[in-house]
mmJSON file of the N, C-alpha and C atoms, coordinates in Angstrom:
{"data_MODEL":{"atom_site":{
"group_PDB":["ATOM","ATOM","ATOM","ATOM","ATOM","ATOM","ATOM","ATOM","ATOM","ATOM","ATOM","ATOM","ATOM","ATOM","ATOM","ATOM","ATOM","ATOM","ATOM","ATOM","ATOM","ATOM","ATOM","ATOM","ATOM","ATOM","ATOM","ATOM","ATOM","ATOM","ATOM","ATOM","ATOM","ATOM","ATOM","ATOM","ATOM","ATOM","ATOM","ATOM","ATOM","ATOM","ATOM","ATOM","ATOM","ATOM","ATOM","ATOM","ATOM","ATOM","ATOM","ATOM","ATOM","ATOM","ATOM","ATOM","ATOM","ATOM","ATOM","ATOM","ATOM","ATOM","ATOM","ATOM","ATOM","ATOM","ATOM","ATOM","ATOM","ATOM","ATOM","ATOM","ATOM","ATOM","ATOM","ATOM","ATOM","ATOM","ATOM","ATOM","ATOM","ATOM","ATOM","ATOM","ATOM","ATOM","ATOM","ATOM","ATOM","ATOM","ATOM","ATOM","ATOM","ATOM","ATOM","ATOM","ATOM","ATOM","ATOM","ATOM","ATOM","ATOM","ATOM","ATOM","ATOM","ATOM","ATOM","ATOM","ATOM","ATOM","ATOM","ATOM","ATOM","ATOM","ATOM","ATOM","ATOM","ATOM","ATOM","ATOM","ATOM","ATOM","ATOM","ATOM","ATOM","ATOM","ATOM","ATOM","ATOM","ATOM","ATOM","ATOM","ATOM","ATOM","ATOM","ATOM","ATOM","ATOM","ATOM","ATOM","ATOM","ATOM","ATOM","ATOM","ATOM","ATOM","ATOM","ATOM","ATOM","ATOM","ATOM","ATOM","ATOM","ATOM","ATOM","ATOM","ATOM","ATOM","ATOM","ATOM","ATOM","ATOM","ATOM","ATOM","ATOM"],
"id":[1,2,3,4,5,6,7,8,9,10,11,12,13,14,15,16,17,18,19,20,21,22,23,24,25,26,27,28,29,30,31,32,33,34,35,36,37,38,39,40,41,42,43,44,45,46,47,48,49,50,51,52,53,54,55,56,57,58,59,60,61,62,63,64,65,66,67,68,69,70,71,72,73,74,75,76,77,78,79,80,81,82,83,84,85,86,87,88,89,90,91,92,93,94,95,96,97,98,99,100,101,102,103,104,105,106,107,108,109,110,111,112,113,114,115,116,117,118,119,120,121,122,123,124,125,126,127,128,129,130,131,132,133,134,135,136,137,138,139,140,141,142,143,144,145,146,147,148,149,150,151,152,153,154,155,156,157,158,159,160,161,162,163,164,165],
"type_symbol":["N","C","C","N","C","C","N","C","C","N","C","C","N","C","C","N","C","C","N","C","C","N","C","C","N","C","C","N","C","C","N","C","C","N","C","C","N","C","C","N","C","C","N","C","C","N","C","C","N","C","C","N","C","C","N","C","C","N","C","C","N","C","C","N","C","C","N","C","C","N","C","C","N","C","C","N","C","C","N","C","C","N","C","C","N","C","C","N","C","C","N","C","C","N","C","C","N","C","C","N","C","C","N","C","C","N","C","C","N","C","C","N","C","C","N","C","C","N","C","C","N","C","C","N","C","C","N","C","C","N","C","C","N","C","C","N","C","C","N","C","C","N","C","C","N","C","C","N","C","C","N","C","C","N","C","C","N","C","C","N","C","C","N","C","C"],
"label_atom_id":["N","CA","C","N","CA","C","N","CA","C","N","CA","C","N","CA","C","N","CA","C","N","CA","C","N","CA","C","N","CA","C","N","CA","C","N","CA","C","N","CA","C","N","CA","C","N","CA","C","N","CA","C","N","CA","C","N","CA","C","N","CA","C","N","CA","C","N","CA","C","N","CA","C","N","CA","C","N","CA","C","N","CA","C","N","CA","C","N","CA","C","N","CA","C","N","CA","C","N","CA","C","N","CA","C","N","CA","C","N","CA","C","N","CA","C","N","CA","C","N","CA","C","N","CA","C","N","CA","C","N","CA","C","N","CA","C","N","CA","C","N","CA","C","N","CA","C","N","CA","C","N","CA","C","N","CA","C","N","CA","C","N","CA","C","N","CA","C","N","CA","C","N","CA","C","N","CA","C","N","CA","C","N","CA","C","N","CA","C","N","CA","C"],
"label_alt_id":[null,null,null,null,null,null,null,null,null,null,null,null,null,null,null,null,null,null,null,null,null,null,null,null,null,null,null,null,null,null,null,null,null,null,null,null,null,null,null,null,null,null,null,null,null,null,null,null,null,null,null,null,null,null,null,null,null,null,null,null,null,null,null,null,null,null,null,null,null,null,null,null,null,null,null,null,null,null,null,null,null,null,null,null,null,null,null,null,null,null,null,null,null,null,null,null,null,null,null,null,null,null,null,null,null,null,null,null,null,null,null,null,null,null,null,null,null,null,null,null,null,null,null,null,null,null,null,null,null,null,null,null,null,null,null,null,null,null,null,null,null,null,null,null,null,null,null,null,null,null,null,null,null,null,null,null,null,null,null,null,null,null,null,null,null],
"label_comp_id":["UNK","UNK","UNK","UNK","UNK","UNK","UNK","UNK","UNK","UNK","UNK","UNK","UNK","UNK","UNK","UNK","UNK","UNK","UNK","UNK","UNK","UNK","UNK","UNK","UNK","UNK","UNK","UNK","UNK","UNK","UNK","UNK","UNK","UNK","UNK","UNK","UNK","UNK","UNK","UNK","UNK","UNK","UNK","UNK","UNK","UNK","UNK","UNK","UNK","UNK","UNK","UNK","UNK","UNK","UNK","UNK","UNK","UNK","UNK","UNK","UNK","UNK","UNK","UNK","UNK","UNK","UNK","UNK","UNK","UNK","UNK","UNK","UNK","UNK","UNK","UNK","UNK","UNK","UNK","UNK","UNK","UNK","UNK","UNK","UNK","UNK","UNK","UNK","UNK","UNK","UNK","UNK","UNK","UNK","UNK","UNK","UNK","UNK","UNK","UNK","UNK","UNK","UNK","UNK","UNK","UNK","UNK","UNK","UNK","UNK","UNK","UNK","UNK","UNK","UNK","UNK","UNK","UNK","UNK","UNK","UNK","UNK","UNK","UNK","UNK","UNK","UNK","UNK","UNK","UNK","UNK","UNK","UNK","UNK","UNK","UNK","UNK","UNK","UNK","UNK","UNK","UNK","UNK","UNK","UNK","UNK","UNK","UNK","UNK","UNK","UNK","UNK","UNK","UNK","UNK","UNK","UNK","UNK","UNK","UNK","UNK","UNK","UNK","UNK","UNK"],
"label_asym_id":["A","A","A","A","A","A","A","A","A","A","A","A","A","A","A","A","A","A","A","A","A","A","A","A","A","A","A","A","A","A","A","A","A","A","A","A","A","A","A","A","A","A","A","A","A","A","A","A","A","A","A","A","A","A","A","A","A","A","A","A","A","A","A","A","A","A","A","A","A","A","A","A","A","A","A","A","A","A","A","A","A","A","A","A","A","A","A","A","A","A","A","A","A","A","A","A","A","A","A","A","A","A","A","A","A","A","A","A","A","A","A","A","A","A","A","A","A","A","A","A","A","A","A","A","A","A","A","A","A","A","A","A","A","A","A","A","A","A","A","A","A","A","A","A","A","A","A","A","A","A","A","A","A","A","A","A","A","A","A","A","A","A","A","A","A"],
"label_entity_id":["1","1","1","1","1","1","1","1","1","1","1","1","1","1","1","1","1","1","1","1","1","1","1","1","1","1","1","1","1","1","1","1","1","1","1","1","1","1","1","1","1","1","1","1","1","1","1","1","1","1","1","1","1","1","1","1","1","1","1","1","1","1","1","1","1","1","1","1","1","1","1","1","1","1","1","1","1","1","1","1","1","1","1","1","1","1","1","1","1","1","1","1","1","1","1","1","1","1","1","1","1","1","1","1","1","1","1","1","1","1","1","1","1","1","1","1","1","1","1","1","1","1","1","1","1","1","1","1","1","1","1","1","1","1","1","1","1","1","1","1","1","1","1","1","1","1","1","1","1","1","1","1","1","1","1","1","1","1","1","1","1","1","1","1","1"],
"label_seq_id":[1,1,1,2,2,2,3,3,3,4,4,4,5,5,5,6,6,6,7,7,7,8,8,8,9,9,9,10,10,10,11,11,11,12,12,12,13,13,13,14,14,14,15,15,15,16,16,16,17,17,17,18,18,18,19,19,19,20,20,20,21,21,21,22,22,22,23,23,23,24,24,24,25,25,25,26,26,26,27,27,27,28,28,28,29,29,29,30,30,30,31,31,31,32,32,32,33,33,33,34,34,34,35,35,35,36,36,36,37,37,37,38,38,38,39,39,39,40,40,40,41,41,41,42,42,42,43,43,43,44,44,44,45,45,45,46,46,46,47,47,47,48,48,48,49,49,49,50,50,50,51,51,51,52,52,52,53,53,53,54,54,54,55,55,55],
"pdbx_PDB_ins_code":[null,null,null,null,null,null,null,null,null,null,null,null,null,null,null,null,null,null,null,null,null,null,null,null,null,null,null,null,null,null,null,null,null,null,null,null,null,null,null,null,null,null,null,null,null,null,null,null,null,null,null,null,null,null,null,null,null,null,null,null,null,null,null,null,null,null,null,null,null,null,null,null,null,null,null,null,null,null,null,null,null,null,null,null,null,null,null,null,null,null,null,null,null,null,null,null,null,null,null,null,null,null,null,null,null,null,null,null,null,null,null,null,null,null,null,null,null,null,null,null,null,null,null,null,null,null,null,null,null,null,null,null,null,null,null,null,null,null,null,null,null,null,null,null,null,null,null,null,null,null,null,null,null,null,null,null,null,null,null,null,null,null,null,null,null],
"Cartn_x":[16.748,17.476,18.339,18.337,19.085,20.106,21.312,22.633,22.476,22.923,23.155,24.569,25.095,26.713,26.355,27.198,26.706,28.361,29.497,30.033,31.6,31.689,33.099,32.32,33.587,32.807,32.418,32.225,31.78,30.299,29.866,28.663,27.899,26.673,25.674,24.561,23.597,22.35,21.699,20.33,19.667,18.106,17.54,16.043,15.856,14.733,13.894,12.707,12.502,11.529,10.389,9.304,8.12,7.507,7.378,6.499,4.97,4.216,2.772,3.138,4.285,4.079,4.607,4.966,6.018,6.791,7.602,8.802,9.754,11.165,11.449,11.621,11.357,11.045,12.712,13.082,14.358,13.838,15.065,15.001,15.608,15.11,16.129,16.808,18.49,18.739,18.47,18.486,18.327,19.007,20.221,20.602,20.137,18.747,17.766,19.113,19.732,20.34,19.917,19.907,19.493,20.584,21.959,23.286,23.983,24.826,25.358,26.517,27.485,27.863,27.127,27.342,26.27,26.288,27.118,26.489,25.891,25.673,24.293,23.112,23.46,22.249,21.425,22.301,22.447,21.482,22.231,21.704,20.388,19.746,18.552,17.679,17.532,17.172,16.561,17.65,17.52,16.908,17.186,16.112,14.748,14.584,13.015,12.375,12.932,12.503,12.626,13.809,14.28,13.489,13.656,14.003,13.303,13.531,13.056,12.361,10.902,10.482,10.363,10.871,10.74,12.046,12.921,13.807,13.455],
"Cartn_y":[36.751,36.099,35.02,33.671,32.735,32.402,32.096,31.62,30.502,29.385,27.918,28.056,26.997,26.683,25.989,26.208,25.41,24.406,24.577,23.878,24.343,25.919,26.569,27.928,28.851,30.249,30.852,30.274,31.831,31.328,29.977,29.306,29.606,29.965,30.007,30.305,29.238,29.847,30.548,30.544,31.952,31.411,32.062,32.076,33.136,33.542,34.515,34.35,35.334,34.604,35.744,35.904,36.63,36.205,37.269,36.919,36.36,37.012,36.485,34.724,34.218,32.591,32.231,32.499,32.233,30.58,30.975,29.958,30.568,29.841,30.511,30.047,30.385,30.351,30.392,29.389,29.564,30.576,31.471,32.254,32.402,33.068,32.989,34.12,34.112,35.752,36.231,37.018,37.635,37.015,36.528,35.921,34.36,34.503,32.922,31.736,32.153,31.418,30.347,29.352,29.652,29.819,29.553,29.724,31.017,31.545,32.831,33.3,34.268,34.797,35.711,35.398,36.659,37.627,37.997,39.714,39.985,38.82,38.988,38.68,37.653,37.334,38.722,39.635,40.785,41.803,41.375,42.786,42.545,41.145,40.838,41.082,40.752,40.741,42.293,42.952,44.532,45.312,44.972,44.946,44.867,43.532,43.187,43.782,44.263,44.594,46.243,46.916,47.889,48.84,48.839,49.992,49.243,48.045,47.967,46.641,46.68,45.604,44.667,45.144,44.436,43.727,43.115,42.278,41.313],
"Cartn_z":[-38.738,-39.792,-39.153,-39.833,-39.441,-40.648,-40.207,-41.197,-40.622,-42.077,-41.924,-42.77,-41.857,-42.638,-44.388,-45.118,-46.459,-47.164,-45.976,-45.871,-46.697,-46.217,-46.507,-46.28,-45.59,-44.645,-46.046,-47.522,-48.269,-49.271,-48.211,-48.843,-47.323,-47.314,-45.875,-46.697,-45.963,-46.439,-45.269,-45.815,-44.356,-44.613,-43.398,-43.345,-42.906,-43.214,-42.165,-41.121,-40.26,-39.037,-39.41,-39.865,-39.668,-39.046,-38.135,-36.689,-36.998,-38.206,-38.705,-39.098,-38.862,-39.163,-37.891,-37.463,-36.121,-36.25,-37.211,-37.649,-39.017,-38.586,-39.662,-41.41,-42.434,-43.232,-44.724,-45.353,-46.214,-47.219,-47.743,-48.078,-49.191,-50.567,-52.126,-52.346,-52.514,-52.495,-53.666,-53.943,-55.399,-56.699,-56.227,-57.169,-57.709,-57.33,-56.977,-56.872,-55.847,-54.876,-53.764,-53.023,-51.624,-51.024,-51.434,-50.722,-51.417,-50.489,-50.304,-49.716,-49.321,-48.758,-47.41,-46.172,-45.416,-45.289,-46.13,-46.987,-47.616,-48.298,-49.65,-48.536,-47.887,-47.231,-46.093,-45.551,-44.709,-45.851,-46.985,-47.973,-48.449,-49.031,-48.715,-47.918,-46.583,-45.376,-45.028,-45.257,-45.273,-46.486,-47.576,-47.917,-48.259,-48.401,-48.039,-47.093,-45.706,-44.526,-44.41,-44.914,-44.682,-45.269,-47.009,-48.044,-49.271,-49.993,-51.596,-51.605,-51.103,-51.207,-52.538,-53.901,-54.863,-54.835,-54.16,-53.938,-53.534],
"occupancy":[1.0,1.0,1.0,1.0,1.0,1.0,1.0,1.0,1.0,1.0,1.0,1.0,1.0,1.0,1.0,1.0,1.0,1.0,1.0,1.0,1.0,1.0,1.0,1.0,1.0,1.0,1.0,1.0,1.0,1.0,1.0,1.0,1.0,1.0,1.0,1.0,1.0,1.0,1.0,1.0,1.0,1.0,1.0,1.0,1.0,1.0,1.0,1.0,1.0,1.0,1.0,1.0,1.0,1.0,1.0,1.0,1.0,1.0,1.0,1.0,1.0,1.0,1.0,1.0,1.0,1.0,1.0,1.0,1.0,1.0,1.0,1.0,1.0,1.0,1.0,1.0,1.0,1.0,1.0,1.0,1.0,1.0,1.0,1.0,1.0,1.0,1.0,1.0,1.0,1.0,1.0,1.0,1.0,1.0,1.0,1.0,1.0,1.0,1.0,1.0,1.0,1.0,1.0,1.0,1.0,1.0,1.0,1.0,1.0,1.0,1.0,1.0,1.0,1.0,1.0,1.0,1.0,1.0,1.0,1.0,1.0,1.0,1.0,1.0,1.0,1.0,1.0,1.0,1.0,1.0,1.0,1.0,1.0,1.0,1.0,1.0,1.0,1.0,1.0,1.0,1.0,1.0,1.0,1.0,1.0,1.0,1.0,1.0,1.0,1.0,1.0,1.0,1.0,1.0,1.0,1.0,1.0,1.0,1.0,1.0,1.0,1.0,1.0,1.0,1.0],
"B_iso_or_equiv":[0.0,0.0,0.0,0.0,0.0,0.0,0.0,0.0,0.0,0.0,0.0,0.0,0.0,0.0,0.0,0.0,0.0,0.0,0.0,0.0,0.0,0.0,0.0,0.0,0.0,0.0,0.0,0.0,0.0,0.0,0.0,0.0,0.0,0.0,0.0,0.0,0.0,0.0,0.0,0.0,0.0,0.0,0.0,0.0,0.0,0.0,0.0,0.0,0.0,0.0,0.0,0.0,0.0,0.0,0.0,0.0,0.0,0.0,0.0,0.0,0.0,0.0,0.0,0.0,0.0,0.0,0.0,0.0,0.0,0.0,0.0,0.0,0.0,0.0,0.0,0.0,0.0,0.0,0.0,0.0,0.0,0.0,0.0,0.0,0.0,0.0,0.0,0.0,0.0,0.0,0.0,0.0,0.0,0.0,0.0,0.0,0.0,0.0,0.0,0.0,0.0,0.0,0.0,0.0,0.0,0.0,0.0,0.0,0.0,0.0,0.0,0.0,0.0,0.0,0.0,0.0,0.0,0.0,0.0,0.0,0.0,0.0,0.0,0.0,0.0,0.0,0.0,0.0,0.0,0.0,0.0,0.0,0.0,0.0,0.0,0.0,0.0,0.0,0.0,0.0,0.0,0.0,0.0,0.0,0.0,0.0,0.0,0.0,0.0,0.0,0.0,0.0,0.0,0.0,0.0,0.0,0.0,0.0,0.0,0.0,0.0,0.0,0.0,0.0,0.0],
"pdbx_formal_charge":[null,null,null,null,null,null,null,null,null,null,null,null,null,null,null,null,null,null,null,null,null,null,null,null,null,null,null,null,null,null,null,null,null,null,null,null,null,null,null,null,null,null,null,null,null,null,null,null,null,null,null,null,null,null,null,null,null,null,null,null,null,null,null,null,null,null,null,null,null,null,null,null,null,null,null,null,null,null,null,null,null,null,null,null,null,null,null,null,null,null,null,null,null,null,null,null,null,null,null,null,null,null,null,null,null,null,null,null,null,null,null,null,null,null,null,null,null,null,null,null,null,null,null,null,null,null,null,null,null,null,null,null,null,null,null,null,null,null,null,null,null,null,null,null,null,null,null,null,null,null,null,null,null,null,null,null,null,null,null,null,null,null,null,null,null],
"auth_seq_id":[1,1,1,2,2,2,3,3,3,4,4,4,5,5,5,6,6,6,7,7,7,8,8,8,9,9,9,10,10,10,11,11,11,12,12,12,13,13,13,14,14,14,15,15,15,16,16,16,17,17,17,18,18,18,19,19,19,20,20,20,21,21,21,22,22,22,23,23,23,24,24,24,25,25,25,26,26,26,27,27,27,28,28,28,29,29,29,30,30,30,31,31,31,32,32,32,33,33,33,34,34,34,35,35,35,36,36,36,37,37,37,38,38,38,39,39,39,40,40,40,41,41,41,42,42,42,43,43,43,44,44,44,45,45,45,46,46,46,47,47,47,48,48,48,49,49,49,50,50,50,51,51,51,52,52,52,53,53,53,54,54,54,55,55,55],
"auth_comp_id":["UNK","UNK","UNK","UNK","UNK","UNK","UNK","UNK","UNK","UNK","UNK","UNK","UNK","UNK","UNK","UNK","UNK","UNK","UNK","UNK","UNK","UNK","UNK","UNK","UNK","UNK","UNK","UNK","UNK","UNK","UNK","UNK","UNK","UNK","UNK","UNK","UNK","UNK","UNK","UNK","UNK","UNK","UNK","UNK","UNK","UNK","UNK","UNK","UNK","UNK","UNK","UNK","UNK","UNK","UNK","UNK","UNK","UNK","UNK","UNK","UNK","UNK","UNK","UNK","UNK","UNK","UNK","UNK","UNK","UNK","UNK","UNK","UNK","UNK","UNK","UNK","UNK","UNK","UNK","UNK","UNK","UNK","UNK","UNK","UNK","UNK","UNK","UNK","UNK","UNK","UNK","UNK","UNK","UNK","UNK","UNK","UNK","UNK","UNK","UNK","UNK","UNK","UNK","UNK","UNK","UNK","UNK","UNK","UNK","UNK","UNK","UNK","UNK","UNK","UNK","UNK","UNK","UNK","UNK","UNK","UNK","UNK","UNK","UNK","UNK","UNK","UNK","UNK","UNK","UNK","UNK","UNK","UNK","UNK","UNK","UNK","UNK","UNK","UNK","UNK","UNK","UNK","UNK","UNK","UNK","UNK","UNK","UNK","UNK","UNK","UNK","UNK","UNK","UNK","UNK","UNK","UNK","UNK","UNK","UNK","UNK","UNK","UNK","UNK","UNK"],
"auth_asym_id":["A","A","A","A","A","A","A","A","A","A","A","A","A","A","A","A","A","A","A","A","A","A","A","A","A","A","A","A","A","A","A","A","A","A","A","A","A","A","A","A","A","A","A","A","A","A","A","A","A","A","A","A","A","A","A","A","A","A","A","A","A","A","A","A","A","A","A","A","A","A","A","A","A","A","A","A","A","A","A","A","A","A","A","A","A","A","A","A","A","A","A","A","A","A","A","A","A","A","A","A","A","A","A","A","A","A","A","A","A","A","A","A","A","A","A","A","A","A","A","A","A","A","A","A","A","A","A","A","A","A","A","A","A","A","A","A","A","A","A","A","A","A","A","A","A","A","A","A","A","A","A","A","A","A","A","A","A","A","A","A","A","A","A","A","A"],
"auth_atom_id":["N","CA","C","N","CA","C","N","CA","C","N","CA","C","N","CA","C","N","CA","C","N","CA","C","N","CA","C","N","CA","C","N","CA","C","N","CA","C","N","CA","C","N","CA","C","N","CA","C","N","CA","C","N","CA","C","N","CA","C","N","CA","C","N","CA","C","N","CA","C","N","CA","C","N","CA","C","N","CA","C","N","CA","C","N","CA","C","N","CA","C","N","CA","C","N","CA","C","N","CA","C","N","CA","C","N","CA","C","N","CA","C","N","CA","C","N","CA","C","N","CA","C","N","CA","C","N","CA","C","N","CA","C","N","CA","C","N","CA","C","N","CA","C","N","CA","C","N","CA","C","N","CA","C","N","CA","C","N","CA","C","N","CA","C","N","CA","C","N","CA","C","N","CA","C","N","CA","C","N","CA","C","N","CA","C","N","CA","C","N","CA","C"],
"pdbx_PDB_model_num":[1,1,1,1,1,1,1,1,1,1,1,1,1,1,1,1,1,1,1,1,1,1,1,1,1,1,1,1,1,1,1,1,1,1,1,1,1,1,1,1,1,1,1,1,1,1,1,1,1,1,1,1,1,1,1,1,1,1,1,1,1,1,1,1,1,1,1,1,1,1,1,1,1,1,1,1,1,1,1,1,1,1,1,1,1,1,1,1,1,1,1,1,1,1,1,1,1,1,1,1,1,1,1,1,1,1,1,1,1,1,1,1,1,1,1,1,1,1,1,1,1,1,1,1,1,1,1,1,1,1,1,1,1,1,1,1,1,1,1,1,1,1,1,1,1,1,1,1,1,1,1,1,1,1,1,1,1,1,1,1,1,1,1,1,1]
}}}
């Protein structure tokens, strides 16, 4: 997972890296966001990957 600044600490966007593309890829949080807090972005991430792939 990559954080990008979005230009005040409670805006960041994120990507993810899946190794089957080998690059990393922007990412929508649930709240069809692309900017976030990186806790939403953390809770995504972990999700998708972790526990509830329908996120």
């Amino acid at each position: 997972m990559r954080l990008r600044y979005g230009g005040s600490a409670s805006t960041w966007g994120f990507a993810l890296y899946p190794a089957s593309t080998d690059e990393y890829q922007d990412a929508i949080l649930p709240t069809s966001g692309f900017a976030g807090t990186p806790e939403d972005a953390l809770d995504c991430a972990c999700g998708l990957y972790l526990t509830d792939p329908s996120i």
